[in-house]
N, C-alpha and C positions, 0 to 999 in steps of 0.2 A: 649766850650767843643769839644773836639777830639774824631774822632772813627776812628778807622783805614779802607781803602778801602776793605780790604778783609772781617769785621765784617760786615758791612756795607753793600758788596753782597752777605754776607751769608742771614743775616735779612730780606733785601730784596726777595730773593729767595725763604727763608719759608713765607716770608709773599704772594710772587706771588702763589706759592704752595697749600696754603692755600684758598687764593680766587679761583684759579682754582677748586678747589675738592667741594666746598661751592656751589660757582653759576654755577651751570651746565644746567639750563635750566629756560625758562622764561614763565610764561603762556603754561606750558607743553611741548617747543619746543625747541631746543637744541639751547644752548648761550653760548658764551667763552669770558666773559668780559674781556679777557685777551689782548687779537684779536681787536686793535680798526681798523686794516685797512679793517678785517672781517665784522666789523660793519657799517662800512661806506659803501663798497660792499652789504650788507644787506642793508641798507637806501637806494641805490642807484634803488635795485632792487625792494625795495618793495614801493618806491616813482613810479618809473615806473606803475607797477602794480596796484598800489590804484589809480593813479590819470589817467592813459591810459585808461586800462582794466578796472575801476569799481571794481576791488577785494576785497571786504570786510574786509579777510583774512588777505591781504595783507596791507591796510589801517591800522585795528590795529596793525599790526607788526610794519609798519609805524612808527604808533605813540612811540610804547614802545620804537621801535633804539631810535628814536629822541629825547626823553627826556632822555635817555640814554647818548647820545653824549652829549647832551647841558646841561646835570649836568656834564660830566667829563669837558667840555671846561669851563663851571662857575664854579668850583672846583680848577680848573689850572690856574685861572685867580686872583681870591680871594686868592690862595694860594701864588701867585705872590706876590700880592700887600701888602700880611698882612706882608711878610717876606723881604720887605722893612721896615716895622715899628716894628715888634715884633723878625725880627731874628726868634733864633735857638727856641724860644716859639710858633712859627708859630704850630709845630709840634703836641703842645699839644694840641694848638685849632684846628684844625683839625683832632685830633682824639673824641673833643668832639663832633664837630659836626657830626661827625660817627654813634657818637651814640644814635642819634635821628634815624637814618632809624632802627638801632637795635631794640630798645624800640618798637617804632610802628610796628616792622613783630612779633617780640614776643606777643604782643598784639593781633595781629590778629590770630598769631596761636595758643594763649588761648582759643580766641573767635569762633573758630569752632572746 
């Protein structure tokens, strides 16, 4: 199937759009998953800080980049690899797998 370049960065655009206005803050503290060189700047600062300094603070923020980054790089990778054997159906399985983080924050924000 074909889509033309300009559908293709409009889609894109409402979908960056979209996540932008969604994820705005992580553990109460401002986050722009949009931003990955922000985030690695963030890792870089807050790997200093938790493992220098002792920052508590800063350890868990730590943590949250990091598993932040290393689901986008396991996501980019799987997504690589499935779209050597599944092509343009790559797409679909990775919006199922989407929607397993969906399920489980809906859940949790049933549950309080």
């Amino acid at each position: 199937p074909y889509i033309s370049d300009k559908l293709a960065s409009a889609l894109l655009s409402l979908a960056a759009a979209a996540q932008l206005q969604e994820f705005r803050k992580l553990h109460a503290g401002p986050f722009t998953s949009l931003m990955m060189t922000g985030n690695l700047r963030t890792l870089g600062e807050t790997t200093w800080d938790a493992f220098i300094h002792h920052d508590q603070k800063a350890s868990a923020k730590f943590k949250d980049t990091a598993i932040i980054i290393f689901s986008f790089v396991c996501g980019a990778t799987l997504n690589s690899l499935f779209a050597n054997v599944l092509g343009f159906a790559t797409i679909i399985l990775s919006a199922v797998i989407l929607l397993i983080p969906l399920f489980i924050l809906h859940f949790i924000k049933e549950k309080h």
